[in-house]
N, C-alpha and C positions, 0 to 999 in steps of 0.2 A: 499354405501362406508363407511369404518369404520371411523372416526374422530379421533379416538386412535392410529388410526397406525401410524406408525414412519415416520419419513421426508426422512429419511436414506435409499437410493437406494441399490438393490443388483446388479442393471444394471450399465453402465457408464453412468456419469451424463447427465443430458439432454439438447441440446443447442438447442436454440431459436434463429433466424437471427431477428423475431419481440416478441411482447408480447408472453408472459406464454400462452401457449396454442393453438397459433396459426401457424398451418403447412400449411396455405397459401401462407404466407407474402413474399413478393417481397420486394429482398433487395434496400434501397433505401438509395444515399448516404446523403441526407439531408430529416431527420425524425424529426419529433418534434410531441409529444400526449399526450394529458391530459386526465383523466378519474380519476374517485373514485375508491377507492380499493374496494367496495364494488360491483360494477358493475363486476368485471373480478373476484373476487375471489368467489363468491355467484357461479357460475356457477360451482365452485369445491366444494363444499360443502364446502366452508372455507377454506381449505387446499391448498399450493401450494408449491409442491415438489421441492424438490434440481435440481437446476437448472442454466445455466450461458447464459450469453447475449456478443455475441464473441465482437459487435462492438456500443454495447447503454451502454448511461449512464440512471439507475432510479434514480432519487428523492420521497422518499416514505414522505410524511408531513399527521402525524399521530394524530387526535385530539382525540379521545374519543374510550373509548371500550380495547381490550386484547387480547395481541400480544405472540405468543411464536414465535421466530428470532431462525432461523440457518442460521450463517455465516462464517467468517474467524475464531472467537474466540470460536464454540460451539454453543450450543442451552441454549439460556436463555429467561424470559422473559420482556418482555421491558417497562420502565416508559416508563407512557403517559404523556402530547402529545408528542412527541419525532419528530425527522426529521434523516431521513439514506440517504445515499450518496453511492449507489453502481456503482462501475466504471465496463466497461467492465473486461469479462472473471474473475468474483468472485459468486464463487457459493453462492445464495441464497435459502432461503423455508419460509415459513412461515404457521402457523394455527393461524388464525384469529376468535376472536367471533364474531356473528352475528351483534352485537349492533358496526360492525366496523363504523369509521368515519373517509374519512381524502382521499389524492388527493396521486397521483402517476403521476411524470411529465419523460418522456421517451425522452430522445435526444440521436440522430446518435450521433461517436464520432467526426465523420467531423465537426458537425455542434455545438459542443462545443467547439471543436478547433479552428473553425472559429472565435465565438464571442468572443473567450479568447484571442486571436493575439496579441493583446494590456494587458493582465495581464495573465502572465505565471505562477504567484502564484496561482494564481483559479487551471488549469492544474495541479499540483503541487500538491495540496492539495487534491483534489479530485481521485488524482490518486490511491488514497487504501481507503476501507471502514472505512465511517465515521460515527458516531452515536453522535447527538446533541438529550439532554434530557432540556427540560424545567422546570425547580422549580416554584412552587408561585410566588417567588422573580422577577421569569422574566420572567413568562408566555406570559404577555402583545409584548415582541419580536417574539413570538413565533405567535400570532395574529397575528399582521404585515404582516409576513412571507405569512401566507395563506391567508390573504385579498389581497397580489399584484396577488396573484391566480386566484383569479377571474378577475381582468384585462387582465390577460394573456391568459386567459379562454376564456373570449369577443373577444381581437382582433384573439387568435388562428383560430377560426372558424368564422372569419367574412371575407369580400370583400371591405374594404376600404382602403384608394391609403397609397402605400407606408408602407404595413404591413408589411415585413419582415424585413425594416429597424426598425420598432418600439419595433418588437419584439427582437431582436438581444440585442438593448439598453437596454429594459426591464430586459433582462437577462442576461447580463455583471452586473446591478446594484445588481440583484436578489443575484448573484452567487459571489459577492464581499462583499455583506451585512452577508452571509450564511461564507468568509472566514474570516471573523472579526472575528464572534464570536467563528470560530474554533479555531483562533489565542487565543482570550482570553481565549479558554475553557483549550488549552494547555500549556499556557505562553509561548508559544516561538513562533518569527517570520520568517519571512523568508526573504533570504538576499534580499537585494534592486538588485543584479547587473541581470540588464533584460538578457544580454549572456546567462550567468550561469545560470539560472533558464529555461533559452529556451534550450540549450542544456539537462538538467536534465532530464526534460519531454519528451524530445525527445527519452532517454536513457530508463526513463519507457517504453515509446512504444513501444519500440523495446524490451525488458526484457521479457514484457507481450505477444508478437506477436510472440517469438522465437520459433516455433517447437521442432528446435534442439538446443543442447546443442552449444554455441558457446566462443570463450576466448574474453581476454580484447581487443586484437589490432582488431578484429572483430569486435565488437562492436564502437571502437572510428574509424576504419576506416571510417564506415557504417555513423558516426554522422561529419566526417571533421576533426577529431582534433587527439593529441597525445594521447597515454593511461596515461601517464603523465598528459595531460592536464584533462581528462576524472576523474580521480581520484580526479583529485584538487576540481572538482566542487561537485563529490559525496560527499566530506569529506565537502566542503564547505556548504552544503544544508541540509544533512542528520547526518553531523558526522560519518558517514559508509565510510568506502572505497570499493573502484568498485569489488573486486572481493567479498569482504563478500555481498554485493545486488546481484551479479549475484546466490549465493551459497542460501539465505535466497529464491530469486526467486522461486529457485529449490525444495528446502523445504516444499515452498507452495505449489508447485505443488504435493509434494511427500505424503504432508497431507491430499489436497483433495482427493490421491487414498485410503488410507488407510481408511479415513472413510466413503467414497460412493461408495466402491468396494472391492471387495473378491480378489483382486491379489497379489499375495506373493508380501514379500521385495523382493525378488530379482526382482520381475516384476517390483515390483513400482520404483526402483532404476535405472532401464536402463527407463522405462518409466519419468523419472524424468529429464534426462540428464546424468547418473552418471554410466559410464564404471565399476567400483568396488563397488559390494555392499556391501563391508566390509568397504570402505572409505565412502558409504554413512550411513551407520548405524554410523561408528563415529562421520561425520559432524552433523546428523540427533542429537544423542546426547548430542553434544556440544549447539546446537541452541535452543535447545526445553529442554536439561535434561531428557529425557527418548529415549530406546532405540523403533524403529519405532514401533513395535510390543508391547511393552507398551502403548506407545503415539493410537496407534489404541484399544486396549483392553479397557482402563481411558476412551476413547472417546463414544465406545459402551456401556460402563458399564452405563455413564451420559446419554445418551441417552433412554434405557431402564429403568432411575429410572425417568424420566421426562414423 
């Protein structure tokens, strides 16, 4: 296998119901798995191609060694030791060096949703890829992090009474300590009103779960409330109001065709949700500042200089 070759599919991206590479796996709605990146990815030579997880959250905690990341933002490569937060259905890749170091924690989204019930901000937070980078100044947090690892690590695979409650707690503490420092990393918080932050989340899921293209009274049917009310909490969480999140949704969608697939704008536009593909080339435009066909060409050009 080459090591040089690009992350960038010329197929449609590849989905996985479990880990990267395994077309066994029995879907299961409460998943929880720990393993070294070093274990699963040694078996690809390093490399692990563009790819999406419809219904797992990964936790990648990266200590040593050299990463090149393809994500939502491009392919770059990554300060170490660093921690990523990929939520379901966000294409991922990576080439990894040999001298990798560092832990990959896999949860169903059931079973994040579960332990989150009580903090909707965690949901919230985690719902788009995150990228936490450690400096000198506070690498020692970054320790912490992977030492409760090995805790989780212990009881994950062990048989003593009452571990799924242990574990639960473990990981409400884990994934609250991990939304601090997202909070600090971006100065800004999120609102206190538990409602509004449980409807928000609830409104991601269905964003991200939507096949088809759907409008606002659709979507706030689907969650109980008014499109009135559905707006208020968008604008109240994110500062967006509800149609530009359903429109940006779209966008994503229309960027992951354009760079891990050969189908015309027009394909990618009805593929996307969007009946005119003149109205999505303008909105595409407006949100990004290049037209799609730009935006794909800037995207391959980086790609091939990397």
């Amino acid at each position: 296998m080459d090591t040089n070759r690009t992350l960038r599919s010329q197929t449609p991206i590849k989905h996985f119901e479990g880990l990267y590479g395994d077309l066994n796996f029995r879907k299961r709605n409460e998943y929880v798995f720990l393993e070294s990146i070093k274990t699963r990815s040694s078996k690809f030579n390093w490399i692990i191609d563009n790819h999406i997880h419809s219904n797992l959250y990964q936790l990648f905690y990266i200590e040593e060694g050299a990463v090149e990341f393809f994500g939502p933002h491009g392919r770059e490569a990554l300060s170490i030791p660093c921690v990523l937060i990929i939520p379901p259905n966000v294409v991922h890749g990576f080439k990894f060096s040999p001298n990798i170091k560092g832990k990959i924690l896999t949860l169903s989204d059931i079973v994040v949703e579960s332990i989150c019930k009580s903090s909707p901000a965690v949901l919230v937070s985690f719902g788009t890829f995150q990228y936490l980078w450690y400096s000198e100044d506070n690498k020692m947090i970054f320790i912490k992090l992977v030492n409760t690892l090995v805790d989780i690590e212990e009881e994950l695979f062990s048989d003593k009474p009452e571990k799924n409650a242990y574990l639960r707690a473990f990981f409400l503490q884990h994934f609250i300590y991990l939304l601090r420092q997202l909070e600090s990393n971006n100065n800004s918080g999120y609102a206190d009103n538990y409602k509004a932050l449980k409807f928000f989340h609830k409104f991601q899921v269905a964003l991200k779960k939507s096949e088809h293209s759907k409008n606002i009274p659709a979507y706030s049917d689907e969650l109980g409330i008014t499109p009135t009310h559905l707006n208020r909490i968008c604008k109240q969480i994110v500062g967006k109001t509800t149609l530009l999140l359903i429109q940006e949704n779209k966008i994503e969608k229309a960027k992951n065709y354009l760079i891990h697939t050969n189908y015309s704008v027009s394909e990618i536009a009805y593929k996307a949700g969007f009946e005119y593909p003149n109205y999505f080339a303008k909105l595409f435009r407006k949100i990004t500042g290049l037209q799609p066909s730009e935006y794909r060409k800037t995207k391959k050009k980086s790609l091939l200089e990397l």
